[in-house]
N, C-alpha and C positions, 0 to 999 in steps of 0.2 A: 328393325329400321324405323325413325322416327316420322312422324306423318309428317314434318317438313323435306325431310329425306325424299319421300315418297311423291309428294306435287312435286316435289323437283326433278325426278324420274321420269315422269308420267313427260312432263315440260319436255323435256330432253330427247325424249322419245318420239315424240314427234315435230319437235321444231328444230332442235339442235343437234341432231344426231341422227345416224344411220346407220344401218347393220350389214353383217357381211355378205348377204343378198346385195347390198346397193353396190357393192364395191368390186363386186367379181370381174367388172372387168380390169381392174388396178393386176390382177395376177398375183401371183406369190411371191415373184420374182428369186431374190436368192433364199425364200425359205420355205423349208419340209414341212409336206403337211403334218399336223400335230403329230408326235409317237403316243401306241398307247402303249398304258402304262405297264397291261397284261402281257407284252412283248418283250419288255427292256428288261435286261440285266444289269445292274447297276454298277460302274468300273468306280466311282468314290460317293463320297457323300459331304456333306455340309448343313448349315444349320440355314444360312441366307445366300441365295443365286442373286447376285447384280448382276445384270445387263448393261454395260456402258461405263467408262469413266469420265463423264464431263462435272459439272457442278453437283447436279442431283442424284450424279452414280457416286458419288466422292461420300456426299453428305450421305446417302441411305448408307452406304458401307460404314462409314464411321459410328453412327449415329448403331446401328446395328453390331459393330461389333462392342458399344461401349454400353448392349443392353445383355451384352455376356453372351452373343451367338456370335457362332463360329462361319467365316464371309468368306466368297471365293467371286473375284468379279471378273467379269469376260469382257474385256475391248477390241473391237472389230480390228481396230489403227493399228499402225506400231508405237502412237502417242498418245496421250491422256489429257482431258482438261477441254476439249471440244469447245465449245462455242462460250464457256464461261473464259477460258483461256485466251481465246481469241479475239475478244470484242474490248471494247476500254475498259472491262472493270467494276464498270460503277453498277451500285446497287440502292434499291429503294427501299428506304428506310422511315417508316412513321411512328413520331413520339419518342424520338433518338436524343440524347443527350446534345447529341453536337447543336440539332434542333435548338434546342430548350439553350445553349450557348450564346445561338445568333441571334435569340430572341423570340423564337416560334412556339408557340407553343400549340403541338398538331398532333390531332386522335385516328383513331381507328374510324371513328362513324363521319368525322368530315372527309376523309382521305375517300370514305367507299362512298360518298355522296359527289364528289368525283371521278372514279371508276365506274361506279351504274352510270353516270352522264357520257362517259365519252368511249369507254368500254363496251363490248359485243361478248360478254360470256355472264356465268351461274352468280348472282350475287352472295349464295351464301358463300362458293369457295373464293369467290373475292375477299369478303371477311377471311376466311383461313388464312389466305397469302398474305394479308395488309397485317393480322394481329400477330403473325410469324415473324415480320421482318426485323423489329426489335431484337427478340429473345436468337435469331440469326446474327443479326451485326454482332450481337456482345457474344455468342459465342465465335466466330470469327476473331474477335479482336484476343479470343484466348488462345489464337494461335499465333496472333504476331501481327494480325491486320491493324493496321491505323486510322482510323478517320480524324479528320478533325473539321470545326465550327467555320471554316471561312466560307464566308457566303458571295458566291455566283464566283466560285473558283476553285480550278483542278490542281491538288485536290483541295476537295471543299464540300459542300453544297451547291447544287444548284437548281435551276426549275426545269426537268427534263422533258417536257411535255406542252401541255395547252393548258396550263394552270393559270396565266394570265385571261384565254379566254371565258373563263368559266368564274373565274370571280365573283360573277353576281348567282353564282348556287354555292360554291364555298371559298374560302379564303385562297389566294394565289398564296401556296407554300412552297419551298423547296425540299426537295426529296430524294434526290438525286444525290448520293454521296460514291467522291468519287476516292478512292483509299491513297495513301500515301506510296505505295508500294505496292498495287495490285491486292486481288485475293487468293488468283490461283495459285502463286508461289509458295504462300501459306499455307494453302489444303495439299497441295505435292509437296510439301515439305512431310508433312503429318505423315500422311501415306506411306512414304519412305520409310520415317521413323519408326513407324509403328507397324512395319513389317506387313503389310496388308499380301493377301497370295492375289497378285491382281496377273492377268494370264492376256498378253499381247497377243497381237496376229491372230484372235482367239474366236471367231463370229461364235455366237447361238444360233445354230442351224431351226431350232425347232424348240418348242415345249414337250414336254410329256403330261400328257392327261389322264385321270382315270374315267370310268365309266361313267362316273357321276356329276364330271366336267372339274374335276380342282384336278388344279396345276401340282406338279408332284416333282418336277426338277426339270433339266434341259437338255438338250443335245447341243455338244458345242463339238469344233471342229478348227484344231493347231494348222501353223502357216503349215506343217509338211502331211496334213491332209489327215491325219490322226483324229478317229471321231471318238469322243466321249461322251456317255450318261452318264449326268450327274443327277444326285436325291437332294434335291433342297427339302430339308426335315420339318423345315418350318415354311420357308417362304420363297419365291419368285420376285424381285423387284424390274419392273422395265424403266431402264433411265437408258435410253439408248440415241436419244436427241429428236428432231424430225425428220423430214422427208424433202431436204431443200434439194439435195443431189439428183432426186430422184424428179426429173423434168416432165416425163409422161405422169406420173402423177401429183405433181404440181397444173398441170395442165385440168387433170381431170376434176380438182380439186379448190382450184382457186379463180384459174384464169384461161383461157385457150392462147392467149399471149406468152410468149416465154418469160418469165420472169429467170432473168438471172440469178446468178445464186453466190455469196459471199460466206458460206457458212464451211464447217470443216466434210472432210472426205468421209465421212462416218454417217454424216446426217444425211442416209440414202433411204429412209423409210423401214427399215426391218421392224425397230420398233414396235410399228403402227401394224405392220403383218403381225406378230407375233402375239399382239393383241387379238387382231382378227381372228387368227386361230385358235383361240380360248374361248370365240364366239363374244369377242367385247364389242359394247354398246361402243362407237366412236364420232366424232364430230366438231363442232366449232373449228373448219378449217381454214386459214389466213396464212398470214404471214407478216414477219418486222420488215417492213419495204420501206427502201428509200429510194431517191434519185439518182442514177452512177450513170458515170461514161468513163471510158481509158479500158482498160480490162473488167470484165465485168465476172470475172470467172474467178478468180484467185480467192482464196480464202480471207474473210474480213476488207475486201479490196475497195468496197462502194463508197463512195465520196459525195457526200451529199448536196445538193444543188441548194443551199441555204445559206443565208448570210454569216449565218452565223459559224461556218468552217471555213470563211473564204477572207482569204485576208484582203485588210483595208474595207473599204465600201465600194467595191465592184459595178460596173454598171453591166446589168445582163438583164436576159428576158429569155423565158421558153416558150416558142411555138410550135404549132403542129403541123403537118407536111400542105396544109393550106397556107401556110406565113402569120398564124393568127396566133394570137396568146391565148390561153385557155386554165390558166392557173394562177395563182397567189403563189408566186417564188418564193415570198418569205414565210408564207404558214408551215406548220407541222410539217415532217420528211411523208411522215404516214398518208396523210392525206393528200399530197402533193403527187405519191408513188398510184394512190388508188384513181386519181384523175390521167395520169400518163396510158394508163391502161386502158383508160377508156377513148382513147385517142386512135382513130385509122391507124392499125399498124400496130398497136400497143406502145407507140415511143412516139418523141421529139426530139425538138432540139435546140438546146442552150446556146444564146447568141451571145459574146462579151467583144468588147473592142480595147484598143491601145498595142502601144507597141510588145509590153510583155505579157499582157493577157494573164495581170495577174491572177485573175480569179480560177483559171482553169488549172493553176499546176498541181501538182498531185504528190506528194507527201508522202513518201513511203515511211515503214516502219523503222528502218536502219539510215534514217537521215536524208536517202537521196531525195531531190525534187525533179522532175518531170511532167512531160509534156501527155495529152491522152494520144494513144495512137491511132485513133480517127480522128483525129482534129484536122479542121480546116480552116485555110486562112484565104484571105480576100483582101483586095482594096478597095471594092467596091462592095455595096447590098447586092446590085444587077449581078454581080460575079460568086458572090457569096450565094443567092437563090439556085445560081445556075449548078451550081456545083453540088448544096444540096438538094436539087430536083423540087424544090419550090418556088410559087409564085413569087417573081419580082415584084410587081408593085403592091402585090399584098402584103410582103415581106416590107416593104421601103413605107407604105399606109401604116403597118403596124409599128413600127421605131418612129414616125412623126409623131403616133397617138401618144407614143409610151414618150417622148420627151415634152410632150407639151402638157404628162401629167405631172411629170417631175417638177416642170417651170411653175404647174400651179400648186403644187402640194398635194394634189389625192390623182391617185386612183380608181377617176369612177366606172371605171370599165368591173373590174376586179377587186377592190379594194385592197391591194397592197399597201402597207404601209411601213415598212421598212427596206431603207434603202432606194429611195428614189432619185436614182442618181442616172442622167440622161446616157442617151450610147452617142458620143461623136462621128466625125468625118472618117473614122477606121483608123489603120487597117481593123478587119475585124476578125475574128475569129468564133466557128462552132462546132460542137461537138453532137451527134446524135447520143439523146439518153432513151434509158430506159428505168422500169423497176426490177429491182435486184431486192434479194431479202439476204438479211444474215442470221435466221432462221425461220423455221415454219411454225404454224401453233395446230394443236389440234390432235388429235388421235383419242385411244381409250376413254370414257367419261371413267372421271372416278369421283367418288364420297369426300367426305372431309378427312376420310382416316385413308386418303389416297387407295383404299381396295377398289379394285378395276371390277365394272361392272355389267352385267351380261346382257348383253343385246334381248335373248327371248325370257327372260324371267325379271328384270330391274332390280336383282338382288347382286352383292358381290359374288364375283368367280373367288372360289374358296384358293388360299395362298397364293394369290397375284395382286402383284402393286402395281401403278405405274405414278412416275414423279417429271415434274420440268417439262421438256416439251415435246417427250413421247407420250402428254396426258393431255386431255382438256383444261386442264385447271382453270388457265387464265382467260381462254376465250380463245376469239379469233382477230383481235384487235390489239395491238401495241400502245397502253397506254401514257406511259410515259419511259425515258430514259432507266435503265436498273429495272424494269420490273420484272423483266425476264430471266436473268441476274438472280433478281430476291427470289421469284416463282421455285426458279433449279433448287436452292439453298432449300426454303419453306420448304416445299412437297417433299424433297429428298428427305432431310429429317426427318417429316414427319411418317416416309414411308419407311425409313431403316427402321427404324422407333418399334411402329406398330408389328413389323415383318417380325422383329427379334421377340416378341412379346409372342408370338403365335405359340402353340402347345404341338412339342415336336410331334411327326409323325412318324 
């Protein structure tokens, strides 16, 4: 391991990470403690064990089987494509043609001079993901993906984050590409074609370990209850997503607020258990939060409290169960989502007025639009407070301050600056929000060669990966639009890659 490896370790170890001591009270929940290895009979074997098929179980399996081993991947769902399938799409991409098209010309070292500023995880695996994203989009596009140069348009380019703010430490670029045609169609197109043995209805109950702590294959367990040991020969990858499902330990983990959850039915934490079972070093725990109201529970569902997905220029304001505003409605979703939190209650609530209340309707994925189903309407403020159990004339003080900032141009309360558009005479309309995430960050640490790494020695657990966002990679911060997107792709590659390269056992 390289002395930079090593301070990074040492770092990890005690600021960003904890071990399966810290976590005892998370429980096991649906996973066996480890099998050893001197017990198991082996019913098949394989050359690489995936864990998950979402973005980074897709990518390690391919990438794996295309280094000449033999793949057998286990997904918990009856579907595939988790949270890469579910969310818009878009992936971040630095030093990309389409870039270099619209006229950018953007590196690896300004991109991560952006990421250490607004990012919370390991600078060097920041490098990993930002110099992966490239040599990821163009393999993507040799499956059928499209990107193309139009800039601040889907699809397109665009600036998916707080690169305007940061301007004065590196260039405000766009990096946000959003594909013509999705990506996941195209990696489930592959999968298909290329015959992968992918095993539905299928959890990994457990690792199998031997005495000297490497991983050596898994227990998985078919919907009709059918357990098998499997011999990964070579390798173990966990790409099994995070832990949004799992609310007791998102609690214990993030926040004692419930943060809602928009991520798929998969991302219940096994993952992160089955790390801890190998004895993995784990940490940087967050989450991609944004602002949601309407259902807050459905998969991909949260609606973000931002001008920028609300049609026209809305007049709205969020305050908290005092009647006060307490945020910049148009900054970043992320940071908007980490101030709600800190709010009596963990939530608020989004004020708009007019008769259709354009701002509040809600966009489903098959076209229909509707209403949230806690909204509430008023003709008055006094009626509007009473109804959400807030102060009226704090409520009725706060709309006089917010239009008399409109009429002057700032903001001095908050500094918003987008969107200063007053609230009238009503009727009004609000909705109670909260933070929602459409997934988690955090688990396993692992290396740049994604080997997962051991809580009591800071060396790799011998054939175990982990990739995307069953791993630390990225941190515990959402840095911009795609990154979590590019992270699944980057790590997974880079974990099938190294898994297939292992010397069978």
């Amino acid at each position: 391991m390289s002395e930079t490896c090593m301070s990074r370790r040492s770092f990890a170890g005690t600021a960003g990470a904890i071990t399966c001591a810290g976590l005892l009270g998370l429980g096991m929940g649906g996973i066996a403690p480890a099998a050893k290895a001197k017990e198991v009979t082996w019913d098949e074997e394989t050359d690489v064990v995936v864990v998950g098929c979402g973005g980074a179980g897709a990518s390690a399996a391919m990438m794996a089987k295309d280094g000449g081993a033999e793949v057998i991947i286990f997904e918990k769902g009856g579907t595939f494509g988790s949270g890469t399938a579910l969310c818009g799409q878009a992936i971040m991409g630095v030093g990309t043609k389409q870039q270099e098209e619209a006229g950018y010309h953007d590196t690896v070292d300004e991109a991560l001079k952006y990421f250490v500023e607004v990012g919370d995880g390991e600078e060097e695996m920041f490098r990993v993901i930002l110099e992966g994203t490239k040599p990821a989009m163009e393999w993507l596009e040799g499956m059928g993906c499209e990107f193309v140069s139009d800039e601040e348009a889907i699809p397109g380019i665009t600036r998916g984050g707080q690169e305007d703010l940061y301007a004065h430490i590196t260039a405000s670029v766009p990096r946000t590409h959003w594909p013509v045609s999705g990506i996941w169609p195209h990696m489930l197109e592959k999968l298909e074609n290329d015959g992968f043995d992918l095993r539905l209805y299928t959890p990994v109950t457990s690792l199998v370990i031997d005495d000297d702590g490497a991983v050596l294959g898994v227990v998985a367990q078919d919907e009709d209850g059918n357990v098998s040991h499997v011999k990964a020969r070579r390798a173990v990858v966990l790409a099994a997503g995070g832990f949004s499902r799992d609310y007791d330990m998102k609690r214990l983990l993030i926040s004692k607020h419930k943060i809602w959850c928009g991520a798929g039915i998969q991302d219940d934490g096994d993952g992160l258990r089955l790390g801890l079972q190998a004895g993995s070093m784990v940490g940087y725990f967050g989450a991609m939060m944004s602002v949601i109201y309407g259902d807050p529970n459905a998969p991909c569902s949260p609606l973000i409290t931002g001008t920028s997905v609300m049609e026209g220029h809305p007049p709205f304001i969020v305050v908290n169960e005092e009647g006060v505003r307490f945020t910049d409605e148009g900054k970043f979703y992320e940071l908007m989502a980490e101030d709600v939190i800190k709010q009596h209650g963990g939530h608020g609530f989004l004020i708009s007025c007019g008769d259709d209340l354009t701002c509040m309707k809600i966009h489903s994925s098959n076209g229909d639009v509707s209403y949230p189903n806690n909204l509430v309407k008023a003709d008055t403020l006094d009626d509007l407070a009473a109804q959400l159990g807030i102060d009226a004339e704090a409520l009725k003080k706060t709309v006089e301050d917010w239009n008399a900032f409109c009429e002057s141009g700032t903001d001095s309360l908050l500094g918003r600056t987008r969107d200063l558009v007053p609230l009238g005479e009503g009727p009004y309309g609000a909705a109670e929000v909260v933070a929602g995430d459409g997934s988690t960050f955090g688990g396993p640490v692992v290396d740049p060669d994604m080997h997962v790494i051991s809580a009591l020695t800071g060396e790799p657990i011998p054939h175990l990966y982990a990739a995307g966002q069953n791993s630390a990679a990225l941190g515990r911060f959402y840095p911009c639009c795609g990154s979590a997107v590019a992270t699944c792709i980057v790590t997974g590659r880079i974990a099938g890659t190294n898994a297939a390269a292992e010397s069978a056992k």
